[in-house]
DOVEXVO-269889 format. One record per residue (C-alpha): residue in one letter; x, y, z. Coordinates in pm, whole numbers, plus 50000, padded with zeros to 5 digits. Example, Ala and Ser with C-alpha at 12.3 -4.5 7.8 and 13.67 -1.06 7.14 Angstrom:
<atoms>
   r      xx      yy      zz
   A   51230   49550   50780
   S   51367   49894   50714
</atoms>
This chain:
<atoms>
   r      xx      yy      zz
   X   26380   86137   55002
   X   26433   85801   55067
   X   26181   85498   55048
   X   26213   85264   55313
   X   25955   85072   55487
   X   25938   85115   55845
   X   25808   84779   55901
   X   26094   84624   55695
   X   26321   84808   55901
   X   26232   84705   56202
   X   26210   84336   56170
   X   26541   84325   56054
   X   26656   84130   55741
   X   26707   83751   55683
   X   27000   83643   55486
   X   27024   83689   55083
   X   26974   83396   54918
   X   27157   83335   54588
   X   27001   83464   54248
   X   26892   83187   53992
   X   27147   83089   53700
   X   27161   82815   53466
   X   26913   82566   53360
   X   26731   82403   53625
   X   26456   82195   53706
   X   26171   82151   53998
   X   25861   81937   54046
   X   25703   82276   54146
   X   25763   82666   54059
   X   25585   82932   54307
   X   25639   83312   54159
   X   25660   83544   54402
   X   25816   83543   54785
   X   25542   83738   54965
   X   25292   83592   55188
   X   25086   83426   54958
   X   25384   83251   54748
   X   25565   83159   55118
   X   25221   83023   55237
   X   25245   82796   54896
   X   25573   82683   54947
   X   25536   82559   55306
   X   25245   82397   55171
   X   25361   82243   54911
   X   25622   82129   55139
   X   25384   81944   55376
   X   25158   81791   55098
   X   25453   81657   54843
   X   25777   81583   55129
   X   25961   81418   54808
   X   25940   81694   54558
   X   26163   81964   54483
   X   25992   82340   54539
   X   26128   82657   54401
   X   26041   82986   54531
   X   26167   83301   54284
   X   26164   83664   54406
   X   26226   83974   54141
   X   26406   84177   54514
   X   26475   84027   54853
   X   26244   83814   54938
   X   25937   83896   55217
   X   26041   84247   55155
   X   25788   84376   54870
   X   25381   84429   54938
   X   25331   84209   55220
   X   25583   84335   55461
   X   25474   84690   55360
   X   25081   84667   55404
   X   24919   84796   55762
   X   24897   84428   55939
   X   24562   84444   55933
   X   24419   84076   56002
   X   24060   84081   55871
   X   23814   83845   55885
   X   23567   84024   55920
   X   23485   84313   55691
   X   23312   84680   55699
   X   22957   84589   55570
   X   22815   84787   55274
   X   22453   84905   55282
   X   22342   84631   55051
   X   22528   84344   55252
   X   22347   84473   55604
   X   22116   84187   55777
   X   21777   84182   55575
   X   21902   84280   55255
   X   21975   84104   54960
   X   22346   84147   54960
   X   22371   83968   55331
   X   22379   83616   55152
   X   22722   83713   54982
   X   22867   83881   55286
   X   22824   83590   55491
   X   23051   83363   55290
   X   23309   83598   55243
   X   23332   83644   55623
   X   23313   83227   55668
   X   23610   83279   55406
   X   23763   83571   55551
   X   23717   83379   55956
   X   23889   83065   55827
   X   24175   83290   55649
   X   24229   83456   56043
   X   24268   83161   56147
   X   24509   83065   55865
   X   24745   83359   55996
   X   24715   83249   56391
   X   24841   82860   56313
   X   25120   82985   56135
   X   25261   83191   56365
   X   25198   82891   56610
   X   25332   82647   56396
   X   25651   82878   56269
   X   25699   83055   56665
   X   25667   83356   56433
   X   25755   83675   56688
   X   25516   83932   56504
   X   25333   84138   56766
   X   24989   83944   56717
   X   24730   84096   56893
   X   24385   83930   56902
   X   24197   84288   57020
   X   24021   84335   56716
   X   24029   84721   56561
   X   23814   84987   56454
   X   23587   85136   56195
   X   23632   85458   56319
   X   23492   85823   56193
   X   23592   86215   56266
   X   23251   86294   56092
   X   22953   86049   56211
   X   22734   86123   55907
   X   23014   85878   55748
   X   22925   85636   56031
   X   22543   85504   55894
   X   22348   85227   56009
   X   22498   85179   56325
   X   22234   84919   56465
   X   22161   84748   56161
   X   22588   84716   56089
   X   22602   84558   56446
   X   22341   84349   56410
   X   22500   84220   56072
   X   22830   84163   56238
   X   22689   83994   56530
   X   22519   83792   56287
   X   22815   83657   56120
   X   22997   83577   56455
   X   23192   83931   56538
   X   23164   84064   56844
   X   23086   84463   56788
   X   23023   84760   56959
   X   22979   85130   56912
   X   23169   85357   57075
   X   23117   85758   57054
   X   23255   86094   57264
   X   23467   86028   57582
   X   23427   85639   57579
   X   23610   85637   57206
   X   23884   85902   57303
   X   23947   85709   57628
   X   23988   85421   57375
   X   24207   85616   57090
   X   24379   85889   57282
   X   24272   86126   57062
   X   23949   86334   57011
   X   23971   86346   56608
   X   23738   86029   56594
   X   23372   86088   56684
   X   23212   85739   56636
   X   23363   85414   56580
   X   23253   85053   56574
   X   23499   84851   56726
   X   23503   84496   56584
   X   23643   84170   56744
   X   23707   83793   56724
   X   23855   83681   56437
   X   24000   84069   56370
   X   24344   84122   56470
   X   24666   84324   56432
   X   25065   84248   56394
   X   25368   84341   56242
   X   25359   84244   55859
   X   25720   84275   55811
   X   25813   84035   56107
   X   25531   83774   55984
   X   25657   83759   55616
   X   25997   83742   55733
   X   25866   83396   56006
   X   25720   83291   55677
   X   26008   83313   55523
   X   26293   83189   55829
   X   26084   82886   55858
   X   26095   82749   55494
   X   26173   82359   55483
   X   26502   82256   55365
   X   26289   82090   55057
   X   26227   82412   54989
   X   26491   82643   54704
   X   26447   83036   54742
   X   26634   83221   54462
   X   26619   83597   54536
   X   26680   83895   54285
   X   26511   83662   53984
   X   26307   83831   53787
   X   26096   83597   53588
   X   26057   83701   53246
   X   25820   83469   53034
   X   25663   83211   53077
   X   25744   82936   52803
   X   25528   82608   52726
   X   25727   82251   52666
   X   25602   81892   52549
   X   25496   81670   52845
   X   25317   81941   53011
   X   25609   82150   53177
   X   25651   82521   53150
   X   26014   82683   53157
   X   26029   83012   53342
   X   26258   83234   53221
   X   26506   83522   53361
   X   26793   83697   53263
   X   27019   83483   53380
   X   26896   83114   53377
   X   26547   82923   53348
   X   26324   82684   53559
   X   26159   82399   53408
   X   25851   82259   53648
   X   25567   82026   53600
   X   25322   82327   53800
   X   25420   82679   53846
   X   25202   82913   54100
   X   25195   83291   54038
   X   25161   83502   54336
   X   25217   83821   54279
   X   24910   84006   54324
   X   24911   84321   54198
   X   25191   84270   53908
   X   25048   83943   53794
   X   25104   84037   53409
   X   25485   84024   53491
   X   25425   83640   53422
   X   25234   83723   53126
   X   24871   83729   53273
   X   24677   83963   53163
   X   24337   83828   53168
   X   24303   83884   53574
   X   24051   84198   53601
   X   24267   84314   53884
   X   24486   84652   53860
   X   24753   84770   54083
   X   24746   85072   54366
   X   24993   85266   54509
   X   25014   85334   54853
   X   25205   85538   55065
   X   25239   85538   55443
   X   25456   85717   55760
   X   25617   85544   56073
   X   25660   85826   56383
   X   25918   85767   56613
   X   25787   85593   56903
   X   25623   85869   57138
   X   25795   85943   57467
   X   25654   85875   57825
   X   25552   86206   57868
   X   25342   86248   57521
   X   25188   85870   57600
   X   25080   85936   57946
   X   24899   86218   57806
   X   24714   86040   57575
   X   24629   85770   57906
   X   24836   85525   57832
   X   24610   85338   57581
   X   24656   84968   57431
   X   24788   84932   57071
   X   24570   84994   56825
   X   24422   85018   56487
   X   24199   85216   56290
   X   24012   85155   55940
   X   23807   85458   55756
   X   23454   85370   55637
   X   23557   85522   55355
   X   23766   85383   55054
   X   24016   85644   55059
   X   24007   85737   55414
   X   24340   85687   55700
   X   24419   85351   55823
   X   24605   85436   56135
   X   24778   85247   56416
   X   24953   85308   56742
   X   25183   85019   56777
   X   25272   84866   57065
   X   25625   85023   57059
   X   25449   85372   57087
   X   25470   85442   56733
   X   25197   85604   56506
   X   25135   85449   56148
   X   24943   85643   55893
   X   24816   85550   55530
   X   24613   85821   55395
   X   24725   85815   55021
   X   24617   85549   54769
   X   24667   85627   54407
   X   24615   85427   54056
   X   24938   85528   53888
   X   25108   85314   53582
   X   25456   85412   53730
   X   25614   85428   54085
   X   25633   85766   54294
   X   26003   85936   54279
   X   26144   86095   54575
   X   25986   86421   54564
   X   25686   86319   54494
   X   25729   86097   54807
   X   25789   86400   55004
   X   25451   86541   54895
   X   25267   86221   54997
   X   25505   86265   55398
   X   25347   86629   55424
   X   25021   86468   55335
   X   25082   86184   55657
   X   25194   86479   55857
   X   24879   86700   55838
   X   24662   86324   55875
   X   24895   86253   56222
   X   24872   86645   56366
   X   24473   86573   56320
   X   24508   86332   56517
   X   24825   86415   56811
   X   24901   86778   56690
   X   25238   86758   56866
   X   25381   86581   56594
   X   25620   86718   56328
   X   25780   86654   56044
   X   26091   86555   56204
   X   25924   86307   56400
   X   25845   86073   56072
   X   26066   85847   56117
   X   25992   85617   55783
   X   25811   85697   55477
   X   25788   85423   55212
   X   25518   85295   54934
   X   25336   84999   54869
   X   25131   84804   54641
   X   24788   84688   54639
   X   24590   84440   54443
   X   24216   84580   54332
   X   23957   84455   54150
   X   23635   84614   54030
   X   23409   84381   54253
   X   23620   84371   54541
   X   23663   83956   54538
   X   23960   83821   54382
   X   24139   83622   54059
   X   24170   83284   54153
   X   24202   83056   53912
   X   24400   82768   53683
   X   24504   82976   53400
   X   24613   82659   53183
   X   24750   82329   53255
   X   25029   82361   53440
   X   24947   82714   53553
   X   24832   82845   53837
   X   24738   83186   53945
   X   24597   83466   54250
   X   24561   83794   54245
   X   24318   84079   54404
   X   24392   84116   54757
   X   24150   84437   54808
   X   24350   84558   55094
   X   24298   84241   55302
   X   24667   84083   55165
   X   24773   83976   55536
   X   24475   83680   55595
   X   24367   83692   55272
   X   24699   83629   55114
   X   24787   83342   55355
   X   24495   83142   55271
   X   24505   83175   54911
   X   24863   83014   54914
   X   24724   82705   55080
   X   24428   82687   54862
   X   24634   82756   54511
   X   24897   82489   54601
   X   24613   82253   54680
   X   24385   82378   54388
   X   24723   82264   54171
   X   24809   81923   54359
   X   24426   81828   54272
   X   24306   81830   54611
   X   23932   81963   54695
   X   23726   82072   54955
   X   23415   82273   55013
   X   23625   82632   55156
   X   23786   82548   54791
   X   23527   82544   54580
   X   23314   82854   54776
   X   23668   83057   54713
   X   23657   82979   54357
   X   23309   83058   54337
   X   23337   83391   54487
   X   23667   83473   54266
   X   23481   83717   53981
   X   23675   83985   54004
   X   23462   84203   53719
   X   23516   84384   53427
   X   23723   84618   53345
   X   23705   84840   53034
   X   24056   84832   52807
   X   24264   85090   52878
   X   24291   85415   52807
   X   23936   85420   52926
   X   24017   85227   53278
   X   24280   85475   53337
   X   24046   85751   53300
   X   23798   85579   53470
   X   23998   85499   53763
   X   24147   85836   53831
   X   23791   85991   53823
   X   23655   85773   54069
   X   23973   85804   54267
   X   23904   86162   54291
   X   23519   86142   54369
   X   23625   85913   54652
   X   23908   86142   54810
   X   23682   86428   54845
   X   23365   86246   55006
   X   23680   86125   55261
   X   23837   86454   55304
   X   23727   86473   55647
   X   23858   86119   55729
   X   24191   86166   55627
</atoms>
């Protein structure tokens, strides 16, 4: 079956840019043309007007992870038992929301400053549940996210399915200010529309090696030509080693989600007509879900740590797996009502914080989204390009502090490791997916 993102499809596509060739030179390289590499480039841009940026994308740019993740703005996170108000994780949890608020933000003065058209909504989503055993600590969870400046409420029975228009989810804690939603296709691709003409995208470059010269430059290296720059960023999240990193203590998932067509008046109004929405599982492995304000229904309920992409049938297997997720939750669905099925990639890390860091002179590097690419990712673009140019601040040095991604064993033991746990975690969510 065919791959293809429904986001992607949607938002249309911006015009190819030329691939790299010959022997060239910049004042600055940025790796990657997702989210976090755009976010770089516009702000390397705005702090060096004079100097020459070049952007390098192994596909079309704004089309890989970032347009294909659930548009989930987060700022403010699910907490863990150990991070609840009163206990001793709460300290931690605090400054990665004061990170993860000011990374919200990030994403809202972009698309202010770009006029980026991306369906933002500010309505905040859901941590929501089909069995409420997996929905714990109610008080003392909105108590913690009062606490860090969310606004939060619990919702349960009628109330929720008035909410949802659907009665799969039992309980849910719906979580505002500084949470939001929007199309992740359409705000990579305003990233990308509103580049500065400082600013030199070469598409369909796949970088190679990494080589380093006298002076301090580095020469990046591709099939067909090389870049020579004074400071090269690497933003490509989950396939960081593809620059020859190695050392990051992140590893890469694969996702795979479903786009319905958009539902017709009749199936809407019998679901009341409810607002756009979106829904996160307490659990790791559990559906993230959306109705979109076109009256479509998104679904991610597959995430897998594989060492090679899925092939079309095996695609297939992963749709029937969205279908039987979506007729949970509006059983009039069917399989020829998927409209788009397509897979992604994720950036994880044992500890859940990220690889953020100067790798050597001249090198700079991010990596370890944890499923919050869309804020997170924006931020960390601003911070690495200012991290390079020598700039500080205190949001800069609490970032770096809380960038300790963890250990992970050598493989083949992570690989075993990871599979195991992936399979632990998809049967304590079989209920949520």
């Amino acid at each position: 079956m065919k791959n293809q993102c429904g986001w992607i499809a949607l938002a249309g596509s911006s015009p190819v840019r030329a691939r790299l060739s010959g022997a060239q030179k910049a004042d600055w390289l940025v790796i990657g043309a997702g989210i976090t590499g755009l976010s770089a480039a516009h702000t390397l841009a705005e702090m060096h007007p004079q100097a020459r940026v070049v952007v390098v994308d192994r596909q079309h740019a704004a089309q890989g992870a970032s347009a294909r993740n659930s548009g989930f703005v987060v700022a403010h996170e699910h907490p863990a038992d150990n991070e609840l108000l009163g206990h001793g994780g709460f300290a931690d949890y605090e400054t990665d929301t004061a990170i993860g608020q000011v990374a919200s933000n990030e994403v809202r003065q972009r698309i202010v400053r770009h006029d980026i058209d991306c369906e933002f909504r500010e309505d905040g989503y859901f941590f929501a549940v089909n069995d409420p055993d997996k929905l714990t600590h109610v008080e003392a969870k909105l108590a913690t996210l009062r606490a860090v400046g969310a606004e939060a409420q619990f919702l349960q029975g009628e109330v929720l399915k008035h909410k949802l228009g659907s009665s799969h989810y039992q309980a849910a804690i719906w979580c505002g200010n500084g949470n939001a939603l929007l199309q992740p296709a359409k705000y990579v691709k305003g990233l990308l529309d509103a580049l500065p003409a400082s600013v030199t995208l070469y598409e369909n470059t796949d970088i190679n090696s990494l080589e380093r010269l006298d002076q301090g430059r580095v020469r990046a290296n591709s099939a067909d030509g090389s870049i020579e720059a004074k400071q090269v960023l690497v933003c490509l999240n989950a396939f960081v080693p593809r620059a020859g990193i190695d050392t990051s203590g992140t590893f890469a998932m694969e996702l795979s989600a479903s786009l319905t067509r958009p539902m017709t008046d009749a199936e809407f109004s019998a679901i009341g007509n409810v607002e756009p929405w979106g829904v996160l599982s307490t659990r790791p492995l559990g559906a993230t879900v959306r109705l979109t304000p076109d009256r479509r229904v998104m679904i991610r309920n597959t995430a897998e740590y594989r060492a090679r992409d899925l092939g079309p049938s095996e695609l297939q297997q992963r749709q029937q797996h969205h279908l039987r997720g979506l007729q949970r939750r509006f059983p009039w669905f069917s399989a020829q009502d998927i409209q788009f099925t397509w897979t992604g990639h994720l950036s994880a890390s044992r500890s859940g914080q990220p690889y953020f860091a100067k790798v050597e002179e001249g090198v700079f590097a991010v990596a370890g989204c944890n499923g919050s690419g869309v804020a997170r990712g924006t931020l960390w673009g601003r911070l690495l390009a200012e991290l390079a140019s020598g700039a500080s601040s205190p949001l800069l040095t609490s970032v770096m502090a809380r960038a300790q991604p963890g250990w992970l064993p050598p493989k083949p033991l992570l690989d075993i490791g990871a599979m195991l746990r992936m399979r632990v975690e998809a049967l304590r969510a079989r209920t949520e997916i």
